[in-house]
N, C-alpha and C positions, 0 to 999 in steps of 0.2 A: 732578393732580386726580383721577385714577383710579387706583386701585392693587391687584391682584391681588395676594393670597399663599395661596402652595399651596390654590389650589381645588381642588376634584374634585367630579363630579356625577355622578347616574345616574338614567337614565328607569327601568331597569331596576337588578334587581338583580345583582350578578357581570359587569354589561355597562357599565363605563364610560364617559360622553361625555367628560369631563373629566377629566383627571388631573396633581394636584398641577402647579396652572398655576400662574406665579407674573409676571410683568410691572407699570410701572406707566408710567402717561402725564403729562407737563406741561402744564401751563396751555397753551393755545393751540396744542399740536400736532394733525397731523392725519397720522390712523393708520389705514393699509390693511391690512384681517383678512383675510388672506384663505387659502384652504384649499381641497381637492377637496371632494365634497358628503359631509355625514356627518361633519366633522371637528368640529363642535361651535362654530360659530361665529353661530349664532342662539342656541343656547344661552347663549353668552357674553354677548351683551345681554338677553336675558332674564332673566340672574341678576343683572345690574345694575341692572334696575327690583325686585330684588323678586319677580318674579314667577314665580322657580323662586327654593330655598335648596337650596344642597351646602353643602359641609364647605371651611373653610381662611376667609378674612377676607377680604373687599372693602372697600376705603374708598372713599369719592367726595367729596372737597375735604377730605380729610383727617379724616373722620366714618366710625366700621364701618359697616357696613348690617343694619341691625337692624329689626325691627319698628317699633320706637320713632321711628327714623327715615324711614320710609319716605314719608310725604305730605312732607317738606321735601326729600328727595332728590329726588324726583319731581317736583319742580317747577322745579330745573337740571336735569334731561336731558329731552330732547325725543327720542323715536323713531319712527322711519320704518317701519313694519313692511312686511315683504316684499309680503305680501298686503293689496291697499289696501280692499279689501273689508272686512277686520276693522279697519280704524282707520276707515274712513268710517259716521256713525252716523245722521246727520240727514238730512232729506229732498235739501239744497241746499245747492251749494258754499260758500254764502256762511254760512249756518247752521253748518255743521261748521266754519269757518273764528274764526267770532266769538264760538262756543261758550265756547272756554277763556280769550281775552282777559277777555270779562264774568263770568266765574269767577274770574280772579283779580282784580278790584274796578275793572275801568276801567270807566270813562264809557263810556255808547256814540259818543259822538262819537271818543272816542280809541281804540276798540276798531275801530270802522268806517274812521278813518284806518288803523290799523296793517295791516289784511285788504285794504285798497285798494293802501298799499305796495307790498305782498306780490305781489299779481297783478299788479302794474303791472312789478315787478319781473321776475317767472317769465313776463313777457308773456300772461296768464290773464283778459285782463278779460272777456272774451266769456263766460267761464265763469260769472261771478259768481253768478248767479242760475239757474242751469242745475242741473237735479233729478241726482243724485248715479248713478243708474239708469238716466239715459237719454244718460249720457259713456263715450267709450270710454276700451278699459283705457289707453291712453297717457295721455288727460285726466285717469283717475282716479290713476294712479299721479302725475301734476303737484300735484294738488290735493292730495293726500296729505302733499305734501311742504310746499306752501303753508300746508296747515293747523298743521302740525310749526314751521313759522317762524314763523307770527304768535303763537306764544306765547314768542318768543324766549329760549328757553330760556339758559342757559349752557354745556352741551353737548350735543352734537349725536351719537345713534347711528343709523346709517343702514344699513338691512337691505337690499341691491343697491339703488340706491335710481334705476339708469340702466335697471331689469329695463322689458322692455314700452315703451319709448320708441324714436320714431323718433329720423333723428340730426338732426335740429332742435331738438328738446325735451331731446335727452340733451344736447349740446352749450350749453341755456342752463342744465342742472342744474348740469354741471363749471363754468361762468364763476361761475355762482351759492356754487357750494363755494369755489371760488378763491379770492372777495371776502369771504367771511366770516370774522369772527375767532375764534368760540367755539372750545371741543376739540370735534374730530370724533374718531370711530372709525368707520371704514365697511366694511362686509364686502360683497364683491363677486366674482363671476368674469369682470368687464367688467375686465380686467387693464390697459387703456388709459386708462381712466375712472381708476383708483389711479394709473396713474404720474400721470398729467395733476394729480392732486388732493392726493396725499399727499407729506410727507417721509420718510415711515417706513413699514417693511413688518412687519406680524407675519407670520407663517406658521404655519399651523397643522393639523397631520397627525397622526391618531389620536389626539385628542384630547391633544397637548402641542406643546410650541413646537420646531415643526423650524430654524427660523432666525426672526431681528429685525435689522432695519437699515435702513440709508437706501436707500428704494427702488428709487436706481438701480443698486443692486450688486444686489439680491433680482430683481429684476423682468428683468434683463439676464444673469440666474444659468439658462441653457440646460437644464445637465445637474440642477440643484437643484429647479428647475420640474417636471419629467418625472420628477425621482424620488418628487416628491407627484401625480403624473399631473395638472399643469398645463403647460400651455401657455406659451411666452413671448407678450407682448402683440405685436399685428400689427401697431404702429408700427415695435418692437424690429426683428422679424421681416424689416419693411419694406429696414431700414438695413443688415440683415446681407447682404440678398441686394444690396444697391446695392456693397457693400463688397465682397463677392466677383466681385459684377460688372468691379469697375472704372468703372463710372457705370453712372446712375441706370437703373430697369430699368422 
């Protein structure tokens, strides 16, 4: 449903984010981006809305990304931006929530069902009517996310999307990804949050694909991690020291 050929990008001139990327994703996978800071991997979802163009072809359901297409594109992909600040716009949770439902032609009864779901679902109903300014950042990065699903898009890009959450909230984020069907692409440095969530890892270091695979070879890769200055996830980490232990430590 996604497909990268040879992009390249630049904020700058002579200073490239991207270079000659090339990948693509199936229907219903879900895919961990992930990368030291600076490798270009907001960038990456940002050229998939449109809202950066480089050089080289993007499709999305099998469509280039073109001007032309750009409001039907936008209307399969749903994103989570990093900063929930810039995706929260209305006074109340419930306002930014049923915003794009009655935008795209529901009834308010069925717009008001799907945003009730949603909270019901991310465990959020206290929020509902709670002013957007006087939630903290864990509440607001939730709601962020609630607002991203009530428009049920058909795929899903998620910019760290466990950033700023305690582990109660983060823990119903990952059940919340688990149980979903749409494509995800998620970029994160919560590396426990991606095993727990994805099948597949991208990787990506100075802007091009240092490795792609199934995340538990990428995510269990010690010396591969460290040569992009990541970290193995503290589960990993967990298991290696119980193993050299000889039990549980």
């Amino acid at each position: 449903m996604i497909e990268f050929q040879h992009v390249s990008f630049s904020y700058e001139k002579d200073r490239p984010v991207l270079k000659d990327l090339s990948f693509h994703m199936e229907k219903g996978e879900k895919v961990g981006l992930i990368g030291p800071n600076g490798a270009g991997k907001s960038t990456v979802m940002k050229l998939l809305l449109g809202l950066l163009e480089g050089e080289g072809k993007i499709l999305v359901d099998g469509k280039e990304l073109t001007r032309a297409v750009y409001e039907e594109v936008r209307r399969k992909l749903g994103l989570v931006l990093q900063n929930s600040d810039n995706q929260m716009f209305m006074p109340t949770v419930y306002e930014d929530m049923i915003f794009a439902p009655l935008n795209y032609k529901l009834s308010r009864e069925e717009a008001e069902a799907r945003v009730d779901n949603i909270l019901a679902r991310l465990h959020l109903e206290d929020l509902k009517y709670r002013y957007n300014h006087k939630i903290s950042g864990g509440e607001k990065r939730m709601t962020a996310i609630a607002t991203i699903l009530a428009m049920e898009p058909e795929m899903l890009l998620m910019d760290e999307p466990t950033s700023a959450l305690d582990p109660y909230y983060r823990r119903i984020v990952i059940n919340t990804i688990r149980s979903l069907s749409q494509t995800m692409l998620i970029t994160s440095h919560d590396l426990d949050m991606i095993l727990d969530t994805c099948s597949r890892v991208i990787l990506l270091s100075d802007g091009t694909i240092a490795a792609d695979g199934a995340a538990k070879y990428i995510l269990y890769d010690q010396a591969l991690l460290e040569k992009h200055h990541l970290e193995l996830p503290l589960s990993v980490m967990g298991r290696e020291k119980e193993t050299s232990a000889g039990e549980p430590w």
